[in-house]
Backbone as JSON Lines, residues from 0, in Angstrom:
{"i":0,"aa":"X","n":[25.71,-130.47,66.08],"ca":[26.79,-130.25,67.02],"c":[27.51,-131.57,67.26]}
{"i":1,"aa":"X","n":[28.98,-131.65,67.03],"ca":[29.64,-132.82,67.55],"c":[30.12,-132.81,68.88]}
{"i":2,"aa":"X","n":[30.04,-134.4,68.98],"ca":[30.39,-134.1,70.76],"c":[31.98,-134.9,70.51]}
{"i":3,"aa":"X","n":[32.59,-134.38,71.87],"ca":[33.88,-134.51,72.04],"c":[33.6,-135.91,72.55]}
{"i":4,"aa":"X","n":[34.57,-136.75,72.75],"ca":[35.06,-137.67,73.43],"c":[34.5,-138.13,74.73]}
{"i":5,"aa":"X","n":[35.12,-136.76,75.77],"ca":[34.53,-136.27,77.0],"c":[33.41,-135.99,77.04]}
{"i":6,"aa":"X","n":[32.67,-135.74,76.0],"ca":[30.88,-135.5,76.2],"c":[30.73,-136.66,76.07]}
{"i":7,"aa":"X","n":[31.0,-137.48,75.31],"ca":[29.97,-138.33,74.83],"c":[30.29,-139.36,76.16]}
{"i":8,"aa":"X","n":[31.2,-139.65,76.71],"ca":[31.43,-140.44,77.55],"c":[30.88,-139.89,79.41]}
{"i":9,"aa":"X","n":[30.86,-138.43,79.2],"ca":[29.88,-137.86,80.35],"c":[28.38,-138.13,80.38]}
{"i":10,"aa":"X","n":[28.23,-138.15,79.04],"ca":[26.8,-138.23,78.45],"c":[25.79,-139.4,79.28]}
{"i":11,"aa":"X","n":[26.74,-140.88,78.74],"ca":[26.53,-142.0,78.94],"c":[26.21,-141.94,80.54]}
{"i":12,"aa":"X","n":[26.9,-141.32,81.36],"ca":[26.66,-141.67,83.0],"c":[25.84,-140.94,83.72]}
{"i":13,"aa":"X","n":[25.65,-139.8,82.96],"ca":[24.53,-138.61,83.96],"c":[22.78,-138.97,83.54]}
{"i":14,"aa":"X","n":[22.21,-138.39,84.39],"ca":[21.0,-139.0,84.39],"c":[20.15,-137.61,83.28]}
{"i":15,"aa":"X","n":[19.07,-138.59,82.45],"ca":[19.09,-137.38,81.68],"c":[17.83,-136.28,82.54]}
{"i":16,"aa":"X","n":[17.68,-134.92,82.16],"ca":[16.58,-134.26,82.71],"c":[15.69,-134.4,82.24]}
{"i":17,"aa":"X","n":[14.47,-133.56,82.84],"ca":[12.9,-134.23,82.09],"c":[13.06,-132.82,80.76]}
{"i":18,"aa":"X","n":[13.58,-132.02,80.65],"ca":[13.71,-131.22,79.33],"c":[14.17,-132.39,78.32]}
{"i":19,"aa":"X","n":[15.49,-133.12,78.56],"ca":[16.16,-134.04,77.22],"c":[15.1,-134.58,77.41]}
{"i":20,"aa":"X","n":[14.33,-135.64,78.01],"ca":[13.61,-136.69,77.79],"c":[12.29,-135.89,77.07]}
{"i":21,"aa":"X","n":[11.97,-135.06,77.41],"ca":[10.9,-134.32,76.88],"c":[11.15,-134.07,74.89]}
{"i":22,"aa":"X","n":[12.36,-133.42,74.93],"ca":[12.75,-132.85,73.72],"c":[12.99,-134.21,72.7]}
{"i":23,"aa":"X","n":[12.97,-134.97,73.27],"ca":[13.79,-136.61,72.49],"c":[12.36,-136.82,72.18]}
{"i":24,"aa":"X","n":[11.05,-136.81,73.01],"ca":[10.24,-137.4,72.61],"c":[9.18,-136.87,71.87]}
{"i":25,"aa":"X","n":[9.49,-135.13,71.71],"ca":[8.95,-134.44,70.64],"c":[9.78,-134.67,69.25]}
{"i":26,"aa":"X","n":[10.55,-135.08,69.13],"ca":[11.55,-135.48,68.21],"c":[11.27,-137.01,67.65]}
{"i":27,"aa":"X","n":[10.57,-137.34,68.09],"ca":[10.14,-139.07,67.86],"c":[8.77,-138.83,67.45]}
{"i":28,"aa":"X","n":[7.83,-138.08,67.78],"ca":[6.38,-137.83,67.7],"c":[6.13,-137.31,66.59]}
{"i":29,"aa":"X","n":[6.69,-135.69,66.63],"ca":[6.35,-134.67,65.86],"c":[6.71,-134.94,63.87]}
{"i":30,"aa":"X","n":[5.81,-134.75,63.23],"ca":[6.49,-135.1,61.51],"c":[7.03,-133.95,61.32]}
{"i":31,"aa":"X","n":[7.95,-133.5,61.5],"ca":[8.81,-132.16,61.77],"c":[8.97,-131.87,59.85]}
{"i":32,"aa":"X","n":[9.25,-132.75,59.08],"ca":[9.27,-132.07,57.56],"c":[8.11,-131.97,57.5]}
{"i":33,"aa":"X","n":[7.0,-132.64,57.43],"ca":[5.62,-132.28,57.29],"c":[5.68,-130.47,57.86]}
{"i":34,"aa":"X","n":[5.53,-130.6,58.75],"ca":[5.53,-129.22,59.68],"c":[6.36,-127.58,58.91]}
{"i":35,"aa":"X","n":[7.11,-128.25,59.14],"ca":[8.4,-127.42,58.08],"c":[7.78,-127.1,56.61]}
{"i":36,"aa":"X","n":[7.12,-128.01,56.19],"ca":[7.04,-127.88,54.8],"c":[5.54,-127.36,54.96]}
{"i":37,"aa":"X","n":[5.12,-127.26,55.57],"ca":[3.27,-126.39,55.78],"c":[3.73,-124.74,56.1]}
{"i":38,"aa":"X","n":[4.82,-124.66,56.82],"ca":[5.0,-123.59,57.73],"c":[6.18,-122.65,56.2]}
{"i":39,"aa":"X","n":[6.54,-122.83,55.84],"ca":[7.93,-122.48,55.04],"c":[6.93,-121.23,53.91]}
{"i":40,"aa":"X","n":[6.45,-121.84,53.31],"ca":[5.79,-120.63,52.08],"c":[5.44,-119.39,53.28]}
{"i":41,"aa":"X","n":[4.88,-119.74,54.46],"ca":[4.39,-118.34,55.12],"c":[6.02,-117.63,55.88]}
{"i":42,"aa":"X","n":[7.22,-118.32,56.02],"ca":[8.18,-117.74,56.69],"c":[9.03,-116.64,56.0]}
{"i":43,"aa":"X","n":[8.95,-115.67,56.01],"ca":[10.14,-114.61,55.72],"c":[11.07,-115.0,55.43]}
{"i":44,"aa":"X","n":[11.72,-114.58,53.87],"ca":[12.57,-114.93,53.04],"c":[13.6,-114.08,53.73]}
{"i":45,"aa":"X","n":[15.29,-114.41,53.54],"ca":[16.29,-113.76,53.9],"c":[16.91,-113.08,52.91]}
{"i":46,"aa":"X","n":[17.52,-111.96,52.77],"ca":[17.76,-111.24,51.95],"c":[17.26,-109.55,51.67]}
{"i":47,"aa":"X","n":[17.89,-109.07,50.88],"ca":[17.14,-107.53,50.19],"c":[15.72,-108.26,49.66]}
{"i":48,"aa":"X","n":[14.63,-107.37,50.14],"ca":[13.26,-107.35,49.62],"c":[13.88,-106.7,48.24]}
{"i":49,"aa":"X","n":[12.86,-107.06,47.22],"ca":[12.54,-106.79,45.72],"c":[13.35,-107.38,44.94]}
């Protein structure tokens, strides 16, 4: 998602909540391709079956 101008400059002054700070720091922790790539062979393909 791109931020406008106006976001990004709202961004800078509001205080963040404990969800962003939370989500930023599962995002720093987590090996998310590792994860992705364990989890992917078991996820449901998109498309017509057969």
């Amino acid at each position: 998602m791109q931020l406008s101008f106006g976001d990004a400059e709202y961004n800078g002054k509001r205080k963040r909540t404990r969800r962003e700070v939370f989500l930023a720091e599962m995002d720093q922790v987590v090996p998310w391709k590792a994860l992705l790539a364990l989890i992917e062979p078991h996820y449901p393909k998109s498309g017509q079956p057969g």
